[in-house]
N, C-alpha and C positions, 0 to 999 in steps of 0.2 A: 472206389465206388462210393456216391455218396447219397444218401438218400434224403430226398425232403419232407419235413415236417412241418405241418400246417401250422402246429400250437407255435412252434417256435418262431416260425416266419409270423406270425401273429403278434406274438409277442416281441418280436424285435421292429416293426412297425409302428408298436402304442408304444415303447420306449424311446423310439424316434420322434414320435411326435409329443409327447412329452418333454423331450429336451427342446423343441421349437417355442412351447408354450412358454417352459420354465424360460431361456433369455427372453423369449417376446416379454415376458410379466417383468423380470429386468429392468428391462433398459423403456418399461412404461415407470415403472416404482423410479428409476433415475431421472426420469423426465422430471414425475412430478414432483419431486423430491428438489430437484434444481429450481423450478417454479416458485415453493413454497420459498425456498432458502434466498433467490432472489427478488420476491416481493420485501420478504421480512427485513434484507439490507437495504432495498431501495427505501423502507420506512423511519430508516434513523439516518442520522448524522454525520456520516460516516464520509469524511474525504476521500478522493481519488489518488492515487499515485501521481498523478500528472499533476493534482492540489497540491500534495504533501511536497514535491520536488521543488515547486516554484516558491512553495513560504521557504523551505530550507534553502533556496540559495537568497533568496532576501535576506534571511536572517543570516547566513558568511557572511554578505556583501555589509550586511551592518554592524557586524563584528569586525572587519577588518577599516570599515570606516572609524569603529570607536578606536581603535588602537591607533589610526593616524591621529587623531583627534586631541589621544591622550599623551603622544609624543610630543605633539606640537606645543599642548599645557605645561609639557615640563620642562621643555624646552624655553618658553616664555615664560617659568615662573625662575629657571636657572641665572637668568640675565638678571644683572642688577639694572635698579632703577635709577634713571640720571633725573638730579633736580636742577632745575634754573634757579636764578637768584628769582625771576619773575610768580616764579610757582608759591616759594618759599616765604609765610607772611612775618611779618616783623610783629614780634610780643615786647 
């Protein structure tokens, strides 16, 4: 047998809507919270991932250019130099 109570059905009601309030106030305070936090990134300097990715493979692509580069110098500085009698001036 169960009997009903008005206070209770009352109060199980405004704690029901209470919990509606409290996420509805949530996910407004996240709203504007994301708002603020992306005007304030859009206001500075800040690169994209898609920015940051394209300098970082330039910057491989010109690191593995320096090292061909610097192979080739030491390659050309390991060869002796051949002189002609033509080059060679007479003292």
């Amino acid at each position: 047998m169960q009997t009903r109570n008005k206070l209770l059905d009352d109060l199980s009601k405004v704690f029901t809507n209470a919990m509606g309030v409290a996420q509805g106030a949530k996910t407004e305070a996240d709203t504007a919270l994301n708002g603020v936090l992306d005007r304030w990134l859009s206001q500075r300097d800040f690169v994209t991932r898609e920015e940051f990715d394209v300098v970082r493979a330039m910057a491989v692509k010109a690191r593995e250019e320096n090292e061909l580069l610097r192979a080739s110098i030491e390659k050309l500085k390991s060869k002796p130099i051949k002189t002609t009698r033509k080059n060679v001036k007479k003292t």
